[in-house]
N, C-alpha and C positions, 0 to 999 in steps of 0.2 A: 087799072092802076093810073092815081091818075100824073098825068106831064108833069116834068123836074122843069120848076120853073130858071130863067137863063140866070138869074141873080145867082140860085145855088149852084149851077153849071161852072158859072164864074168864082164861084169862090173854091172851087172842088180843083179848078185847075191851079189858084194862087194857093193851095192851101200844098196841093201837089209841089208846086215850084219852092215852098218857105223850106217842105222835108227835103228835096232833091239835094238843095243846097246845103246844108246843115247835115247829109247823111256823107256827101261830097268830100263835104271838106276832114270828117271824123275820118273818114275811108283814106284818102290823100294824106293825111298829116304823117303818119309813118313814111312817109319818103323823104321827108326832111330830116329822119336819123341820121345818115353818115353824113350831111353838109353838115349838120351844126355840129357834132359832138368831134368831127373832126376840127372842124376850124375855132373850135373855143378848149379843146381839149380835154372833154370830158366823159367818160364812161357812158355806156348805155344807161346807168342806172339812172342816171339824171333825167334824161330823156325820156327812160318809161316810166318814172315816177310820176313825173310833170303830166303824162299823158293820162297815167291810173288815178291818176286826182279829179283829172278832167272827169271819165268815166263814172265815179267815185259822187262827184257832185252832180252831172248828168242825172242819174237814177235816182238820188234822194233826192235833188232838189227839183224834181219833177212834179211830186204831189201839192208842194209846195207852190210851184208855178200853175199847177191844176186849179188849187183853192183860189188863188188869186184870179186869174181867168174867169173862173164859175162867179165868182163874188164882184170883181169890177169891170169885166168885160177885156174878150180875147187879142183886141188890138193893142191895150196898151203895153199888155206883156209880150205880144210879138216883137213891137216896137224895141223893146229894155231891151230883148233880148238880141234881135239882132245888133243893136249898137252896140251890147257889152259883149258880143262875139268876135266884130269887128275889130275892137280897140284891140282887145284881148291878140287876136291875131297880129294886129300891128303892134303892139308892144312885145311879140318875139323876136319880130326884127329887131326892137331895141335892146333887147336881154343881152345882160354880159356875164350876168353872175348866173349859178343854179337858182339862189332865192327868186330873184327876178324869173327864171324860165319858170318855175314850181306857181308863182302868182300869174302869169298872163299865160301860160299855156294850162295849168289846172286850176285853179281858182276863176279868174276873169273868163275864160273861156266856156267851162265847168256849166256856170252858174246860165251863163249868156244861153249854149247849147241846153240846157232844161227848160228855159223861156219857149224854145224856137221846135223844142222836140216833140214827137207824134201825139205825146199826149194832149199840148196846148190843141194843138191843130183838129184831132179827132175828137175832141171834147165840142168845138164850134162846129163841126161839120154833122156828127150827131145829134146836134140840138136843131141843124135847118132839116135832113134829110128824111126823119121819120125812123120807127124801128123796122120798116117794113126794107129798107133799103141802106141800112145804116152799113151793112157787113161790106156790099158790094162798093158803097163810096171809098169805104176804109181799104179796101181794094186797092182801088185808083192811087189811093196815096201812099200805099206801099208800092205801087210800081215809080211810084215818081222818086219815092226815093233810089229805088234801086238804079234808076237811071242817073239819081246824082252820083253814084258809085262807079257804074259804067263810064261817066262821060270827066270826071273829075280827075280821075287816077291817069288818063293820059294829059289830059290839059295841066296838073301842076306838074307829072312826069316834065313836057314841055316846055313850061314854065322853068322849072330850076335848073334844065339844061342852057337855058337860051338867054337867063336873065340873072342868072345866080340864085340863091335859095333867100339871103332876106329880102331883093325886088319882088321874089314869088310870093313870098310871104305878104307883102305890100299889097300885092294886085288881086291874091285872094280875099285880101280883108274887103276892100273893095266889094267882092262879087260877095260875100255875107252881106252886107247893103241891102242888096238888090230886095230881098227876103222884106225891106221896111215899102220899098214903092207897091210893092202885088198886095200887099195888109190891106189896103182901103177897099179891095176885093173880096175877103174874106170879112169884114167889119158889114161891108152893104149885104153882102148876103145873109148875116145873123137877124135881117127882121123879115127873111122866111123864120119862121119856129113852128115847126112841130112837134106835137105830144104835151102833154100836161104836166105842170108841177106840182106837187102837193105842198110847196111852201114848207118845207122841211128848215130847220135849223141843221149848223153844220154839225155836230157835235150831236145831233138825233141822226145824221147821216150817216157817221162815223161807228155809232152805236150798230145799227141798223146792217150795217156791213160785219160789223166784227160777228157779228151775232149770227150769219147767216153762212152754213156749213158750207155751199157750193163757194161764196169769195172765198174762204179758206182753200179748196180745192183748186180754183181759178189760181190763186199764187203759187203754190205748190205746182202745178200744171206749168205757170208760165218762167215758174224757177230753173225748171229742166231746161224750157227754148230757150232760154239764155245760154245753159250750162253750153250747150250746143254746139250754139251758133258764134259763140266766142272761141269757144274751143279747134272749130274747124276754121275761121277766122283768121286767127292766131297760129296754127300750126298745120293745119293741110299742107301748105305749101313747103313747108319741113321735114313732111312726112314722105312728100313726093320725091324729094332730092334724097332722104335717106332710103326709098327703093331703088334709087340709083340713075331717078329719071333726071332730065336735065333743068335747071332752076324754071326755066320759061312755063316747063309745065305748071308748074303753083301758081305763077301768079295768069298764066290761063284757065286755068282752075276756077279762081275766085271770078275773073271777069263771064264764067258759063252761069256761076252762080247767079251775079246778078243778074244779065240777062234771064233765064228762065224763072229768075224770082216774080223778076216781070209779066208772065204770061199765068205763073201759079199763084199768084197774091190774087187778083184779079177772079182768076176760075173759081177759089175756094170764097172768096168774097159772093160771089155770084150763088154758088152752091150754101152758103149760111143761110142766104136772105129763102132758101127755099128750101128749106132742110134744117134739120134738128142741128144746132150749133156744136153742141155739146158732142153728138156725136161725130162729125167732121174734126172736131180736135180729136179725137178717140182714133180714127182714124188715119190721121196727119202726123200720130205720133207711132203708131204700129208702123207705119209705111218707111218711118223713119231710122224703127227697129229692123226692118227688112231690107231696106238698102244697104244699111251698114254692114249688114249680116254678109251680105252679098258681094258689096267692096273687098271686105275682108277674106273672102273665098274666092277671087279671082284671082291672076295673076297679075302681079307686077307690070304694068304698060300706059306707054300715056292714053291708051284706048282705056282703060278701065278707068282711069284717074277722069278722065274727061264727062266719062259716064255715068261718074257718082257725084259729081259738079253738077251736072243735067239734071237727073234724079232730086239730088238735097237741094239743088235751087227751086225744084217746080213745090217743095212744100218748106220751103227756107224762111220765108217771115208770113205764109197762109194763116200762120195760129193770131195775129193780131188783128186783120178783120173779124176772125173767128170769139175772140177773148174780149177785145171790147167792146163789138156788137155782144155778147151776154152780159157785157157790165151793163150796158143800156139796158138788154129787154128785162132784166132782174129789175135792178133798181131807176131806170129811167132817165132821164137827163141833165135833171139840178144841176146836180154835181158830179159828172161825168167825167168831165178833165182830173177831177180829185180823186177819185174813187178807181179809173182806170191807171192814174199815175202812180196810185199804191202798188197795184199789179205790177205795171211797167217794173217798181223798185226790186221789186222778185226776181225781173230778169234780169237786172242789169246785176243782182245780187250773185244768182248762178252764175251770169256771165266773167263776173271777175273770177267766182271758183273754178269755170270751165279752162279758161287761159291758164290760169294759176297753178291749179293741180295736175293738168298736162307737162308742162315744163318741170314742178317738180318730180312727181312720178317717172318721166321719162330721166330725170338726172340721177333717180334710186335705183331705176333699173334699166334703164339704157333703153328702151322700147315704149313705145303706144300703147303695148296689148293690153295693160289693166284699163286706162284710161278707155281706149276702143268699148272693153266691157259693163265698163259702169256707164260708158253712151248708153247703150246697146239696153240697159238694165234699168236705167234712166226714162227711157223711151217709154218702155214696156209699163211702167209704172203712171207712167205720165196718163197713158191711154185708158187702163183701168180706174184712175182717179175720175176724170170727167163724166164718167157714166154716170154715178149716183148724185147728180146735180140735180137740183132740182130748178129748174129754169122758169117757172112762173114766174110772174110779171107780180112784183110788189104793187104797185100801181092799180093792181087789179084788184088789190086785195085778197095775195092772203094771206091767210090767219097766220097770226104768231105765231102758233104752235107750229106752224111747219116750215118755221125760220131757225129755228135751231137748232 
């Protein structure tokens, strides 16, 4: 195999640093609930609106930042996008009304964050790395993110203790920035290119994909990891305090997650680039029916709650080297950023259901336990779906007939 040359090394680590940041600050911003909606006096509703907007334009406007990408080149959407992250952040500081928080924390931010999201980034890193390595880079930058999680949530903690919440707000727009300096690292690396293009039009792309039963399967598949991973997200740490354990445990919870997400993004990345893809999602997602299975039959303690953090962290965001590495080796890398960003819209699609239907389900019936089972049922589906993929390489030609 032959040597990762140091230009793609480098762009593998700035591409790491643009997610870390941008996954950071998504994970942090829920701390800023009680300063502001206390000091302007406003309902949670404003706050999680403004945030579900963000979300909301995140996922669609992702494929849409993909196209762009594929089509005029990855820096300069990096570029949009951190500065309209930035603003967007320093213009919450300046929010006084809802309208204004709903336009700079979902709108301005929204749009910024799908510039800056995994899809820009694993679209250009895909196009230097090769199919043969694409899973394991996409790896790396699912750990990078997750460290922006790990290391964010105590630094704006920090921050809005020590400086009030709109200077932290101030100082994080700032470190969004940062994400514009490391781009000209990620830009020099795009003239590595491996793999062939066939000069596709976008709209023969588009066709191409629709028509081809495993992308069907692929979104459906990655509709579940959403439903999920928002769901535990969002409410693990609710669920902890309503078995009576102490608040600290949820939000140590989420900090195991990210860590071990870090050591299993990486593993399962490693394990794609050497192993049937298709099947490690098949797997990644039974493993997920079995832990859950398993949470739910233990007892009550911050020892179990700790251990299903552990668990759901080592295969927590596994499925996206897994998922856009088979968007590559199917259809190849044109249009990669586009074509994986449609997927990405799936998650982020289940994601809102995941959050969503938790909270109301638990206010119908006082409990987790349906939501626990449609995880659980979810999963199980998820894993049976990726089998019948068919994962030849279009590139290689083949036949239509067995594109659809």
């Amino acid at each position: 195999m032959a040597k990762i040359p140091t230009a793609v090394w480098l762009a593998l680590l700035a591409g790491a640093w643009i997610l870390m940041i941008g996954a950071g600050l998504r994970h942090a911003f829920g701390l800023f609930l009680p300063p502001i909606t206390a000091e302007y006096g406003w309902g949670r509703e404003v706050f999680s609106l403004g945030f579900a907007i963000q979300m909301f334009l995140l996922g669609f406007g992702s494929p849409v930042a993909g196209l762009i990408a594929d089509r005029f080149g990855t820096g300069r959407v990096l570029i949009a996008g951190a500065l309209l992250q930035a603003l967007g952040l320093y213009g919450v500081a300046q929010a006084s009304t809802p309208a204004e928080f709903y336009l700079t924390t979902g709108v301005m931010m929204g749009l910024g964050a799908s510039a800056v999201s995994n899809v820009v980034v694993i679209g250009a890193i895909g196009r230097m790395v090769g199919e043969q390595r694409v899973s394991r880079a996409v790896g790396v930058l699912m750990a990078g993110a997750s460290m922006g999680q790990i290391l964010m949530l105590p630094a704006a903690h920090f921050l809005i203790a020590s400086q009030g919440w709109s200077r932290a707000v101030v100082i994080l727009s700032g470190v969004a920035l940062s994400a514009i300096v490391v781009t000209p690292l990620l830009i020099r690396g795009q003239a590595v290119r491996q793999g062939s293009h066939r000069g596709q039009k976008v709209l023969a792309a588009l066709g191409e994909a629709r028509g081809h039963s495993g992308y069907r399967l692929l979104n459906l598949g990655f509709f579940v990891c959403g439903f999920h991973v928002f769901f535990l997200a969002t409410h693990l740490p609710a669920y902890a305090k309503d078995l009576g354990l102490a608040p600290v445990v949820g939000a140590n919870a989420l900090m195991l997650i990210g860590i071990f997400n870090m050591i299993g993004a990486n593993i399962w990345g490693y394990l794609g680039d050497r192993f049937s893809k298709k099947r490690m999602l098949s797997l990644i997602y039974l493993l997920r029916a079995l832990i859950i299975s398993v949470f739910l039959l233990l007892p009550a303690a911050d020892f179990s709650v700790y251990l299903f953090s552990a668990s759901i962290g080592f295969i927590w965001l596994g499925t996206v080297p897994l998922t856009s590495g088979l968007v590559r080796q199917i259809f190849g890398s044109q249009y990669l950023s586009m074509l994986y960003g449609m997927v990405f819209m799936s998650h982020q699609v289940g994601g809102f259901l995941g959050a969503w239907m938790a909270g109301w389900l638990f206010d119908i019936t006082g409990s987790y336990a349906v939501m626990w089972g449609l995880s659980i049922g979810l999963a199980i589906l998820a894993a049976m779906v990726h089998h019948p993929i068919d994962d030849r390489s279009l590139e290689a030609g083949t036949p239509a007939a067995q594109i659809a």
